[in-house]
C-alpha positions, 0 to 999 in steps of 0.5 A: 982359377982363383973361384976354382982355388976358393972352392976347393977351400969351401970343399975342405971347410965343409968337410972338416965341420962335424956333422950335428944329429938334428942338423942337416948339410943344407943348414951348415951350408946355410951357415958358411955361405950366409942366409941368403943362400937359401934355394928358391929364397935368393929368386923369390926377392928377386922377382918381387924386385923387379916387379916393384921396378916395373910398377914404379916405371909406370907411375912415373910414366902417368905422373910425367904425363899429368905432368904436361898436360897440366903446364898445359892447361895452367897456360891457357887458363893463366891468360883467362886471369889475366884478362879477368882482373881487369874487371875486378880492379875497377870494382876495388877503386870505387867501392873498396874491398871491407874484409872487417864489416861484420854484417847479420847474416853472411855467406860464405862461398868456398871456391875448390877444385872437383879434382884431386893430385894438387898438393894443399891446394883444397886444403888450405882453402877449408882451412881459412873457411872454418877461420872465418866460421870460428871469427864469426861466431865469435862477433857480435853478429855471431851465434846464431848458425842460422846466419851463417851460410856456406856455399861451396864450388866444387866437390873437393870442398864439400866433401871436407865442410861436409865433415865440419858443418853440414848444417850449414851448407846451403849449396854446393855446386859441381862440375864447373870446371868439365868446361872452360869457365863463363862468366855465364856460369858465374852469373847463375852462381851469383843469382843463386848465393844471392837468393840466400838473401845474405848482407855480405857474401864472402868468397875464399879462392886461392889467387894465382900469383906464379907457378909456383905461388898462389895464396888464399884469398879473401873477397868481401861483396856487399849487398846494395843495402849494406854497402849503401850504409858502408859508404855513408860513413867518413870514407865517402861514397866513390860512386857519387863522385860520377854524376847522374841524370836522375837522382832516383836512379841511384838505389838502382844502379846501386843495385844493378852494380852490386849484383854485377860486382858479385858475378865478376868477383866470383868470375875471377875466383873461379878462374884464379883457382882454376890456374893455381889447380893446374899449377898445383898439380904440375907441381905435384906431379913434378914431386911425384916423378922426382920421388918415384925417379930416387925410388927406381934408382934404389931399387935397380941398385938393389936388384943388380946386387942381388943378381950379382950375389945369385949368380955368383953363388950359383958359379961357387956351387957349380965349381964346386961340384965340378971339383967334388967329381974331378977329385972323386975320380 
C-alpha cells in the first residue's frame, strides 16, 4: 500500500513538470529517480560486480592453498636447519667467522630462491650484495672490478644483479631447490666458486630464526692461505691446540678443512633460505587471502545494494504503470 501511495505521488510529480523541447520523458525521469536509473546501466554494473566477486573467490582459493602447501614445506625443511647448524657451529669455534678481513680478490655468493610470491625475501638479499659490492670498492683492496666476483643461487638473484652488475657475474646456478637440497649439491657448488680462485668467499643468505622471522646474514670462509695468515696473528691458531702426528700434515689439513667448511657454510645457507622461502611465502599468502577476504566483503557489500536498488526501482516502475492504467479506466 504504501509503494502503491509513493507511486502515484511519483505519477503527479511526473505530470505536473513541463515538458522541454530538446528534452525528453526518459531524461526527466533520469532526473526525479537519480542517475542510476538509466536502463541497462543499473545491469551492466551489476554483472561487472559479480564477476569481480567471482575472480577474487578464486584468488583466495589459489592463495589458501599455497598457503598450506607452503607451512608444509617450510616444517620438513625446518628440521633439515636444524640438523644442518650442527656442522656449521664447530667450524665458528675453531676458525671463527672474519666479517672485516679485506682480502685481494673476493667472491661473493648470493643465495636466492627460483621462485617468486615470498614477500622481500629476495630483495633484501640483493640489497646487502650491492652493500657489500659498494664497501668494497671503497677499501683498500677496492677498485678493480676484476677481483670482485659474484655468484649467485638461484634465479630470482640473477635476474635483479643482472641489472646492477652483469660483468661481474662469474656463475650463476639454478634449479637447486626442484629437489630436496644435498650436501652433494653444496659440494659441487663449493668446487665450482673455488675454481674462481678468490682469497675470501662471502655468502648472503637469509637465516631462518622463526615463522615469522629471518634476516640476512653474512658468512666469511677463508681460504687455507688467508686464513693461515688470519690465524697467525694475536688471536692465536684454535687449530693448533689438537695435536698431530706430522707436523707437515698441517698445510693439508688446513686445506682439506677449509674446503670442507666451504661446502657445509653453503650446505646450511642453501637450507636456511630454503625454510625462510617457505616461511616467507606462507606469510604472504596469508596477507594475500586476508586482503582478498576485505575485498570480496567490499564488493558482496556493494552488489547487494545495487540489486536492492534494481529491484526496488523496477517494483516503482511496475506499480506505477499498474496505477497509470487503473487510473486511465
Amino acid at each position: 500500500m504504501a509503494l502503491r501511495q509513493a507511486a502515484g505521488g511519483l505519477l503527479k510529480q511526473l505530470a505536473a513538470a513541463p515538458l522541454e523541447l530538446g528534452g525528453s520523458a526518459i531524461q526527466q525521469q533520469a532526473t526525479l529517480l537519480g542517475s542510476e536509473a538509466v536502463a541497462g546501466v543499473r545491469h551492466a554494473s551489476n554483472q561487472a560486480v559479480k564477476q569481480r566477486i567471482r575472480a577474487i573467490k578464486n584468488i583466495g582459493k589459489i592463495t589458501k592453498a599455497m598457503k598450506m602447501v607452503a607451512a608444509s614445506k617450510m616444517r620438513n625443511a625446518q628440521s633439515a636447519v636444524e640438523n644442518s647448524r650442527g656442522m656449521v657451529e664447530p667450524f665458528l669455534r675453531i676458525f671463527g667467522d672474519f666479517p672485516a678481513v679485506d682480502p685481494p680478490k673476493t667472491i661473493t655468493v648470493a643465495v636466492t630462491s627460483d621462485k617468486g610470491l615470498c614477500g622481500g625475501l629476495n630483495s633484501n638479499i640483493t640489497k646487502y650484495t650491492k652493500a657489500l659490492m659498494q664497501m668494497y670498492k671503497g677499501s683498500e683492496a677496492g677498485g678493480d672490478t676484476d677481483k670482485l666476483s659474484l655468484v649467485t643461487i638461484g634465479d630470482k638473484g640473477r635476474a635483479q644483479l643482472q641489472r646492477v652488475a652483469p660483468e661481474n657475474i662469474k656463475l650463476s646456478i639454478q634449479d637447486t631447490y626442484k629437489d630436496k637440497v644435498t650436501f652433494g649439491q653444496a659440494s659441487l657448488v663449493a668446487e665450482e666458486v673455488l675454481r674462481e680462485g678468490g682469497d675470501a668467499v662471502r655468502v648472503v643468505f637469509n637465516k631462518f630464526h622463526s615463522a615469522i622471522s629471518f634476516k640476512p646474514t653474512l658468512a666469511t670462509v677463508l681460504t687455507a692461505e688467508a686464513l693461515d695468515a688470519q690465524m697467525a696473528g694475536e688471536s692465536g691458531s684454535k687449530l693448533d691446540v689438537y695435536e698431530m702426528e706430522v707436523a707437515s700434515e698441517r698445510g693439508d689439513a688446513l686445506q682439506d678443512l677449509a674446503e670442507f667448511n666451504l661446502a657445509v657454510t653453503l650446505y646450511n645457507a642453501m637450507l636456511e633460505n630454503n625454510c625462510s622461502e617457505h616461511a616467507s611465502r606462507m606469510s604472504a599468502m596469508e596477507n594475500s587471502s586476508k586482503s582478498a577476504g576485505e575485498i570480496l566483503e567490499r564488493l558482496t557489500l556493494q552488489y547487494n545494494r545495487d540489486r536492492q536498488a534494481t529491484i526496488t526501482n523496477e517494483l516503482i516502475e511496475i506499480i506505477s504503470g499498474a496505477a497509470a492504467l487503473e487510473d486511465a479506466n
